[in-house]
Backbone atoms as SQL, in Angstrom:
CREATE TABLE atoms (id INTEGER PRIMARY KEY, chain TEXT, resi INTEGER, resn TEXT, atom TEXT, x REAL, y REAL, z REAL);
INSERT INTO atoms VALUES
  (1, 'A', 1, 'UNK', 'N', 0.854, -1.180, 0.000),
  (2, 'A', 1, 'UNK', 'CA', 0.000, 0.000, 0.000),
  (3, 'A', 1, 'UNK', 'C', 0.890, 1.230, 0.000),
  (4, 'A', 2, 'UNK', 'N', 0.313, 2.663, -0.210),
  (5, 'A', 2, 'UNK', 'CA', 1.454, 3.425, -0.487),
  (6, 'A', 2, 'UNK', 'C', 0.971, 4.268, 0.947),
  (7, 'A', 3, 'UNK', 'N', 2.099, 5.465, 0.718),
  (8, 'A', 3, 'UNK', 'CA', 2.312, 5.574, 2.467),
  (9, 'A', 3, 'UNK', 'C', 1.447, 6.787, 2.024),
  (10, 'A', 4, 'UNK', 'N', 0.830, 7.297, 1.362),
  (11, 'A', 4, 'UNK', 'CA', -0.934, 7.773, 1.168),
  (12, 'A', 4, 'UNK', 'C', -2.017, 7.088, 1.427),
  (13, 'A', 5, 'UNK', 'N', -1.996, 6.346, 1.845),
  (14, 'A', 5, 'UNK', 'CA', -3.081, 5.326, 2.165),
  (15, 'A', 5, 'UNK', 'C', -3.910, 6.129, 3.254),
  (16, 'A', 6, 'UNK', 'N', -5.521, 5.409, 3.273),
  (17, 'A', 6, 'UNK', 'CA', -6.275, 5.864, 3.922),
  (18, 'A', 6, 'UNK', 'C', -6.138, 4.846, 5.303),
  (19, 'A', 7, 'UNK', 'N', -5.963, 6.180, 6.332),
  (20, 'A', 7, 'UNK', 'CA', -6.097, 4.485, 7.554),
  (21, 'A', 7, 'UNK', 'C', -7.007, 4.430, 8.397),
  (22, 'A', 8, 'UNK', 'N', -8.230, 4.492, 7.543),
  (23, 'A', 8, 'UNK', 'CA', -9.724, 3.958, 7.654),
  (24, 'A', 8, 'UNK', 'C', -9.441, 2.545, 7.241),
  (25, 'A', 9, 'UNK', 'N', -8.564, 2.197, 6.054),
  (26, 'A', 9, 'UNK', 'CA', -8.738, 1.194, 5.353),
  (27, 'A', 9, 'UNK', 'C', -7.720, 0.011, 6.102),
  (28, 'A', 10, 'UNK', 'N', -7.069, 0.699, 7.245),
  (29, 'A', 10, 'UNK', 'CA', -6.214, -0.484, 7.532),
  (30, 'A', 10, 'UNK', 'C', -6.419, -0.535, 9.205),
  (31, 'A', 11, 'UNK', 'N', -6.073, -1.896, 9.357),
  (32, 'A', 11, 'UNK', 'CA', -6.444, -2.692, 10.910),
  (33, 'A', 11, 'UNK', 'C', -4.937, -2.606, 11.671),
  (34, 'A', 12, 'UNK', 'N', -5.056, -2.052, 12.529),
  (35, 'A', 12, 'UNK', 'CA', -3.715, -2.385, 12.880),
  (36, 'A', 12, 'UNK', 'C', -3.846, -3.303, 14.149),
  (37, 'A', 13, 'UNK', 'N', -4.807, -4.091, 14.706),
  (38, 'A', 13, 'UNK', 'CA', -5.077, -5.568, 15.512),
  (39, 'A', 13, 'UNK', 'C', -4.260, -6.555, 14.514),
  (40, 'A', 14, 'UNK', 'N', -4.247, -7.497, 15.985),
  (41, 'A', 14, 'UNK', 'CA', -3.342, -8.344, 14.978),
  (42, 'A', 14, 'UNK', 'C', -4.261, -9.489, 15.406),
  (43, 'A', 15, 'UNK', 'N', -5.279, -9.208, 16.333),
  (44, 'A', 15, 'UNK', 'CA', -6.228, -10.972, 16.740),
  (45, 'A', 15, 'UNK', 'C', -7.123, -9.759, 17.256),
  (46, 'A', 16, 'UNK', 'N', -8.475, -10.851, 17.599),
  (47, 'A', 16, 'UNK', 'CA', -9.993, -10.608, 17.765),
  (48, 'A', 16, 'UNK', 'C', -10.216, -9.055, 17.055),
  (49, 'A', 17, 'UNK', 'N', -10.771, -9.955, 16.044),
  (50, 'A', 17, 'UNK', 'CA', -11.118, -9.301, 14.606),
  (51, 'A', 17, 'UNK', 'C', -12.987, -9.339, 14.913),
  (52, 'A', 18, 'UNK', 'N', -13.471, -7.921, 14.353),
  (53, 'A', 18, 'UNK', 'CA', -15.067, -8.072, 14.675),
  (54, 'A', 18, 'UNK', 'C', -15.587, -7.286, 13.355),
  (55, 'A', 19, 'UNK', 'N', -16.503, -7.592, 13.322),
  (56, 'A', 19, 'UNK', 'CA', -17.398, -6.392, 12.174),
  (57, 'A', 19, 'UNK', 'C', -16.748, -4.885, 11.711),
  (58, 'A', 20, 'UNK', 'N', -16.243, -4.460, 12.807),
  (59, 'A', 20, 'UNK', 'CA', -15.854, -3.290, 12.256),
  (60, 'A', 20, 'UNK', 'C', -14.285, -3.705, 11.175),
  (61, 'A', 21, 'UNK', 'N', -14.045, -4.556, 11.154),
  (62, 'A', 21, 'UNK', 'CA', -12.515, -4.325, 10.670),
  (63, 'A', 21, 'UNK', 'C', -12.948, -5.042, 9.598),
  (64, 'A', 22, 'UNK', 'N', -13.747, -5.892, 8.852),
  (65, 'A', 22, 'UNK', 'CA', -14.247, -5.859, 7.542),
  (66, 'A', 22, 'UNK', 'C', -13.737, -5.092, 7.006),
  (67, 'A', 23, 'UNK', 'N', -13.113, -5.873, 5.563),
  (68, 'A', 23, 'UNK', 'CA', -13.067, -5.243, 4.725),
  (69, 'A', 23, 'UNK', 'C', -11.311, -3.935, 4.706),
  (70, 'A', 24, 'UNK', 'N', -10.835, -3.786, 5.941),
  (71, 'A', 24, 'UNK', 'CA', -9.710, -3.476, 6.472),
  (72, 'A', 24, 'UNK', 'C', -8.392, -4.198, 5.849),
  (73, 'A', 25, 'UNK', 'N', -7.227, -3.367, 5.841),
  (74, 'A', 25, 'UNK', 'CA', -5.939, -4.397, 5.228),
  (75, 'A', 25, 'UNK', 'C', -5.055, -4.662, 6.547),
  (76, 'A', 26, 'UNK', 'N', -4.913, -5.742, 7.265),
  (77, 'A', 26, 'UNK', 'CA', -3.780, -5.330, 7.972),
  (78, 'A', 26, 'UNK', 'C', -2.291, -5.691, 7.088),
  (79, 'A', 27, 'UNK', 'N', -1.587, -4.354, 7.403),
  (80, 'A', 27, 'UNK', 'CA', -0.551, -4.348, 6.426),
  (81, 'A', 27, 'UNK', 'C', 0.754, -4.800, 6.961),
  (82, 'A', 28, 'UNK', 'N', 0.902, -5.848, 7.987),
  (83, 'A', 28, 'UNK', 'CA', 1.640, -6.919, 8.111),
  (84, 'A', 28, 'UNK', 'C', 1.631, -7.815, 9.313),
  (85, 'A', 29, 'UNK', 'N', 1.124, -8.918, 8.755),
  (86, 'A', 29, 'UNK', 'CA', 0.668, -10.125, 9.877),
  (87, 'A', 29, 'UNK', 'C', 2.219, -11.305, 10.223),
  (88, 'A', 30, 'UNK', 'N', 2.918, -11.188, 11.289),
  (89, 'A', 30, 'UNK', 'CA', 3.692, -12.274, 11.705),
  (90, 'A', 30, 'UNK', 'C', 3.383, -13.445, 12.425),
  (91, 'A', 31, 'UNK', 'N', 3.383, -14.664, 11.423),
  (92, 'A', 31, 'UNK', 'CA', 3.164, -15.983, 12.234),
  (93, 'A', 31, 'UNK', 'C', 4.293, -16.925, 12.243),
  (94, 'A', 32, 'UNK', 'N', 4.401, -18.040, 12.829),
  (95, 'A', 32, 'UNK', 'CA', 5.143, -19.121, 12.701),
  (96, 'A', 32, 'UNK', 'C', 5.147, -19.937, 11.332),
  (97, 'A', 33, 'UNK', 'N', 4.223, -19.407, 10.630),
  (98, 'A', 33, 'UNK', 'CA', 4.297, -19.491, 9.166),
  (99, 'A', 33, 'UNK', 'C', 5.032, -18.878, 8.191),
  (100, 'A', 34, 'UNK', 'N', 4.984, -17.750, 8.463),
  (101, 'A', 34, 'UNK', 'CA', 5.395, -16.779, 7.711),
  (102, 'A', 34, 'UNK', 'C', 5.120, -15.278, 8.003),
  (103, 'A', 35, 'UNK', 'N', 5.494, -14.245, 7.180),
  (104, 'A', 35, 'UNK', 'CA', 4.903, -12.528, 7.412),
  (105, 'A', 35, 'UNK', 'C', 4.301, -12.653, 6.147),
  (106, 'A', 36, 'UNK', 'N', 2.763, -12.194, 6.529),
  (107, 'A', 36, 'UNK', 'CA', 1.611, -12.061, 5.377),
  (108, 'A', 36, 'UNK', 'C', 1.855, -10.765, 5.100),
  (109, 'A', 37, 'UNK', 'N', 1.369, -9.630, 4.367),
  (110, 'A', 37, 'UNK', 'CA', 1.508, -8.433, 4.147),
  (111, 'A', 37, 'UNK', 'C', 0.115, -8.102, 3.440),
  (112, 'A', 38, 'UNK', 'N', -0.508, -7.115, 3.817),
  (113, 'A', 38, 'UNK', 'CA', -1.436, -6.700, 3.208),
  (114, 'A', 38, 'UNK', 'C', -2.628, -7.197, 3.059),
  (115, 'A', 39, 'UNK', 'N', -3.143, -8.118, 4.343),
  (116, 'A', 39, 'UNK', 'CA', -4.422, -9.616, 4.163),
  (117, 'A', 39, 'UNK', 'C', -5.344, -8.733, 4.345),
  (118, 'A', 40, 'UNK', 'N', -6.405, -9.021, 3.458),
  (119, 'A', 40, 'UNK', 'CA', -7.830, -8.285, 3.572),
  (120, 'A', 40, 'UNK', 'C', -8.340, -8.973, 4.964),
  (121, 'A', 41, 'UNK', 'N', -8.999, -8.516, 5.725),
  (122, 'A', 41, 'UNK', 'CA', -9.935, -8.736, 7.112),
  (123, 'A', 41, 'UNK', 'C', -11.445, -8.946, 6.329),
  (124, 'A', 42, 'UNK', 'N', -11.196, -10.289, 6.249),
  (125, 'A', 42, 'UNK', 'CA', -13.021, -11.225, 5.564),
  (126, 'A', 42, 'UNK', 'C', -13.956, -11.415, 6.341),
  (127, 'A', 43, 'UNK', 'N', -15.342, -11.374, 6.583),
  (128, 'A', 43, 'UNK', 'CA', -16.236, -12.086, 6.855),
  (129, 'A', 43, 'UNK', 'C', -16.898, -13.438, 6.132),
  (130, 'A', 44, 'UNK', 'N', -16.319, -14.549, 6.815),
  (131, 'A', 44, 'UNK', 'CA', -17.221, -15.656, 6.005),
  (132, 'A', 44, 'UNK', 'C', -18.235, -16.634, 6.510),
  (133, 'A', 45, 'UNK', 'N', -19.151, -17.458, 5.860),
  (134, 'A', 45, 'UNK', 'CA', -19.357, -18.179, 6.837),
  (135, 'A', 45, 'UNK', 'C', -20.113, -19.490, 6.489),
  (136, 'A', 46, 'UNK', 'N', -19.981, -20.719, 7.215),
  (137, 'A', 46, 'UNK', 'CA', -20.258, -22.581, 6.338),
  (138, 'A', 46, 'UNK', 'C', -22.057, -22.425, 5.986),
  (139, 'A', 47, 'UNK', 'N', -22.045, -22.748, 4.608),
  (140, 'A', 47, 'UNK', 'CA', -23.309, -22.852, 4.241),
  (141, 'A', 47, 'UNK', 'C', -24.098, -23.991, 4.599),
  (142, 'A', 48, 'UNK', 'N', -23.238, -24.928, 5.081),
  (143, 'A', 48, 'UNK', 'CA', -24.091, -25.871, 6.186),
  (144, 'A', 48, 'UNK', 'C', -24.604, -25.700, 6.958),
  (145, 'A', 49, 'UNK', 'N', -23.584, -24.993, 7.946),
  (146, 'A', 49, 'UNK', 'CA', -24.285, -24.814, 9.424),
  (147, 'A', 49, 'UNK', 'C', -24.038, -23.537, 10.509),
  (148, 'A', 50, 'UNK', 'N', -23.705, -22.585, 9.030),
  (149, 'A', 50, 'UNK', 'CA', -23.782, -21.245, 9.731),
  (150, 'A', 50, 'UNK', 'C', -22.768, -20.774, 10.396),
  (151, 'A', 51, 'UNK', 'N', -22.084, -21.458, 10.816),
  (152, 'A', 51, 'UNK', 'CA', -20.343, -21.335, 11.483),
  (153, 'A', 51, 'UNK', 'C', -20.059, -19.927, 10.848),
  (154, 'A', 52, 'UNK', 'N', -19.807, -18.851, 11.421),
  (155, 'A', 52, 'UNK', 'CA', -19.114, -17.920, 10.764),
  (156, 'A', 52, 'UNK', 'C', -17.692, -17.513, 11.148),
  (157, 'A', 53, 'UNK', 'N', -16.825, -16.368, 10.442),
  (158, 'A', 53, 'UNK', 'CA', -15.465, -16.294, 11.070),
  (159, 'A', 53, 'UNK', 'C', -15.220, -15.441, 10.267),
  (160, 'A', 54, 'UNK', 'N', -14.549, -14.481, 11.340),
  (161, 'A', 54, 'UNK', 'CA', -14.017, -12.809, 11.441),
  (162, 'A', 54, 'UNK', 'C', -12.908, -13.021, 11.307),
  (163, 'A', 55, 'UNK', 'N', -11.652, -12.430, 10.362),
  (164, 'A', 55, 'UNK', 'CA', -10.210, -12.177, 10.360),
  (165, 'A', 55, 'UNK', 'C', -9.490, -12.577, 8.660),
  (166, 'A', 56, 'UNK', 'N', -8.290, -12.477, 8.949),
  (167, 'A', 56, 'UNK', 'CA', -7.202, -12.478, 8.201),
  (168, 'A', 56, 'UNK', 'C', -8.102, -13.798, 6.571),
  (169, 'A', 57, 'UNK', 'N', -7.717, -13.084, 5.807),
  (170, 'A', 57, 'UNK', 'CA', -8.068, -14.139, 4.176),
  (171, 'A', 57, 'UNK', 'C', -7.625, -15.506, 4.070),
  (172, 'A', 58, 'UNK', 'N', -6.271, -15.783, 4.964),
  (173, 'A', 58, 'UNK', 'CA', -5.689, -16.956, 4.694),
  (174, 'A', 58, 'UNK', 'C', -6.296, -17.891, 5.670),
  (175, 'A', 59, 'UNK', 'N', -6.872, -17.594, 6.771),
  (176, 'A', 59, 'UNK', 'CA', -7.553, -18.023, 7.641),
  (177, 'A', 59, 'UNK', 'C', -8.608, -18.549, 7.577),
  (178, 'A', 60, 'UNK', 'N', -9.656, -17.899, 6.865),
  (179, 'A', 60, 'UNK', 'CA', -10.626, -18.087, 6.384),
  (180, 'A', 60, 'UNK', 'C', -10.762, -19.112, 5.402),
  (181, 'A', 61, 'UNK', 'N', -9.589, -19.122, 4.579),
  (182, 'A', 61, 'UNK', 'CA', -9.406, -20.269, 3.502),
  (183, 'A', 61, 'UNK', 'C', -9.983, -21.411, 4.330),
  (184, 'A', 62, 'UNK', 'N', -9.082, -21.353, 5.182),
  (185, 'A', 62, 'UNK', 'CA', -8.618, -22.313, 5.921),
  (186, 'A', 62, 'UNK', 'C', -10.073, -22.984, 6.588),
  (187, 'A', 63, 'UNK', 'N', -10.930, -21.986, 7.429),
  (188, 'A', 63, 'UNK', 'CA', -12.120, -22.465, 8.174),
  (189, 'A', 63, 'UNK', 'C', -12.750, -23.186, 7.215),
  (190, 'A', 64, 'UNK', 'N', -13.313, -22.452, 5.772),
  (191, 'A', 64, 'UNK', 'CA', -13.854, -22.708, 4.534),
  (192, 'A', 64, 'UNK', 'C', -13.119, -24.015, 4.725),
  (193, 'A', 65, 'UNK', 'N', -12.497, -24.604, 4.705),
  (194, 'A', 65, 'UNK', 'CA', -12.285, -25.833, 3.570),
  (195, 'A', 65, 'UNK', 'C', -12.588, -26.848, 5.150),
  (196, 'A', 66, 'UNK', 'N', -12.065, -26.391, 6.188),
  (197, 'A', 66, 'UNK', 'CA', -11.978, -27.147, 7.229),
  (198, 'A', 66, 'UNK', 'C', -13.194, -27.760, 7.634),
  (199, 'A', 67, 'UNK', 'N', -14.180, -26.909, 6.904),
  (200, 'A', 67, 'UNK', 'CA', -16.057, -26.610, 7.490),
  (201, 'A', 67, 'UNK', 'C', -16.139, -27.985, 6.617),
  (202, 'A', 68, 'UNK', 'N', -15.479, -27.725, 5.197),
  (203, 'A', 68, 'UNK', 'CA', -16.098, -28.260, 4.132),
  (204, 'A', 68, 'UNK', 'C', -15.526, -29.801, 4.311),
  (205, 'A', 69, 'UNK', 'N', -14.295, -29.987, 4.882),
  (206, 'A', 69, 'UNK', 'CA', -14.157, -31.690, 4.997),
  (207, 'A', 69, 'UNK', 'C', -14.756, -32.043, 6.257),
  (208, 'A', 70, 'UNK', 'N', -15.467, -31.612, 7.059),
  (209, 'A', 70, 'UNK', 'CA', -15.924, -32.074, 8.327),
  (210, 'A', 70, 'UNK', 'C', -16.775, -32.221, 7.907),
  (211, 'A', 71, 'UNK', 'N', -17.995, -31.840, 7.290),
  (212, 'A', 71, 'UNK', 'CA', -19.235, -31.992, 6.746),
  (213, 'A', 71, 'UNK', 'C', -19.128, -32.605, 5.729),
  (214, 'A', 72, 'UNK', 'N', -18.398, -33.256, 4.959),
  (215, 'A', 72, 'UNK', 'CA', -18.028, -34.369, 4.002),
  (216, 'A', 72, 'UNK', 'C', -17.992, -35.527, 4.767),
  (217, 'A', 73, 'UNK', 'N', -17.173, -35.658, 5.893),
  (218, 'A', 73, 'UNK', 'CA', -16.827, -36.791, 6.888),
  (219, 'A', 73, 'UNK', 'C', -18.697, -36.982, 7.530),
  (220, 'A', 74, 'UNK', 'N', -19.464, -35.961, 7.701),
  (221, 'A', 74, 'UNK', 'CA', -20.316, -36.418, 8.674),
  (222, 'A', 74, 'UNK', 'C', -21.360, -36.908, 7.852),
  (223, 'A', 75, 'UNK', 'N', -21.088, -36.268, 6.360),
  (224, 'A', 75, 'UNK', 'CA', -22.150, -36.776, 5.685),
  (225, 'A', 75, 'UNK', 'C', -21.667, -38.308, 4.948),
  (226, 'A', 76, 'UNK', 'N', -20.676, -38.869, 4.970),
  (227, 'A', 76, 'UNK', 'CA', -19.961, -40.097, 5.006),
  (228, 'A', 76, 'UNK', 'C', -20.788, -41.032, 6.021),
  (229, 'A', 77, 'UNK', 'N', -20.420, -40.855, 7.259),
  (230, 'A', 77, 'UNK', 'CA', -20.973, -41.326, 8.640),
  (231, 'A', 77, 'UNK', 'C', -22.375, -41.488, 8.010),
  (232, 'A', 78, 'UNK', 'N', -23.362, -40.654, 8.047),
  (233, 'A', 78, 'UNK', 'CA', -24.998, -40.791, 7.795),
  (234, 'A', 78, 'UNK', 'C', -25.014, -42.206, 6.764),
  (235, 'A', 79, 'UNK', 'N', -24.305, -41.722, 5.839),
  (236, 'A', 79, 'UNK', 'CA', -24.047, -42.990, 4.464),
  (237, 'A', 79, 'UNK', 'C', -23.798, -44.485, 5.131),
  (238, 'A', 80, 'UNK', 'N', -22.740, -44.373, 5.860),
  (239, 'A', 80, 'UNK', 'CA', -22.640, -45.748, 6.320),
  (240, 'A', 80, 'UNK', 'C', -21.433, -45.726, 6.033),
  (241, 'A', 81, 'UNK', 'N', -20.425, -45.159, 5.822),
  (242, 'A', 81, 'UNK', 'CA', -19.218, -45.214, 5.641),
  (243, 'A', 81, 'UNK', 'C', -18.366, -45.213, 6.678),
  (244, 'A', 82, 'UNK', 'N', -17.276, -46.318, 7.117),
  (245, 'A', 82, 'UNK', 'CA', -16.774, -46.083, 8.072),
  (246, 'A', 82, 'UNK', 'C', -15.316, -46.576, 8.287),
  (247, 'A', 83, 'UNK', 'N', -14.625, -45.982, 7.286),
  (248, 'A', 83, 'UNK', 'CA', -13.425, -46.004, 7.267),
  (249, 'A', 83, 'UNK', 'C', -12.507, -44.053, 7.455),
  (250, 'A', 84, 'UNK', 'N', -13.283, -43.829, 7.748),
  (251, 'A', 84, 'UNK', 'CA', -13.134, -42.223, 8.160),
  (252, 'A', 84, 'UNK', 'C', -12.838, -41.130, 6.782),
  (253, 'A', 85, 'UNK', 'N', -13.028, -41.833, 5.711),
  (254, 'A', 85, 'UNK', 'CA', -12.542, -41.075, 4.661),
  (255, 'A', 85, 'UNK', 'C', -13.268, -40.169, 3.923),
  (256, 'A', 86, 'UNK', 'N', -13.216, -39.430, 3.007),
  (257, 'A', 86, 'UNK', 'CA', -13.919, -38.567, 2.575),
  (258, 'A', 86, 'UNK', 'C', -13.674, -38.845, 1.067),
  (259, 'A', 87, 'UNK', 'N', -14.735, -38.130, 0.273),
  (260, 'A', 87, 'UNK', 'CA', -14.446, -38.715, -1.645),
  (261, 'A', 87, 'UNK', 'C', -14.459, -36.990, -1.825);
């Protein structure tokens, strides 16, 4: 971002992320992963079962898919499947 930037547009929290910071950049996140730079602050949330989650884009990936193989696994289980796997 350039050092004109509006800083309406940026979060400077680095955890407990809420409604207001939607849509916000924080313009550099340090984890044991790595330094993110510039992650949009998402609202998302599982079209199964409503689960929602406030924060960082890469995170969210993350819930998203996490939502999405748990509810693969449970809808396995209902099936009769029971080798724990998912298709």
């Amino acid at each position: 971002m350039s050092q004109g930037q509006n800083n309406e547009l940026v979060c400077e929290k680095t955890e407990d992320w809420d409604e207001d910071d939607v849509g916000k950049r924080i313009v550099k996140r340090v984890t044991s992963n790595g330094t993110y730079l510039n992650e949009l602050v998402v609202h998302v949330f599982c079209s199964i079962c409503a689960a929602s989650f406030i924060g960082p884009s890469r995170e969210a990936g993350g819930f998203l898919g996490g939502h999405e193989c748990l509810h693969a696994w449970e809808f396995g289980q209902v099936m009769g499947r029971d080798d724990g796997l998912t298709e």
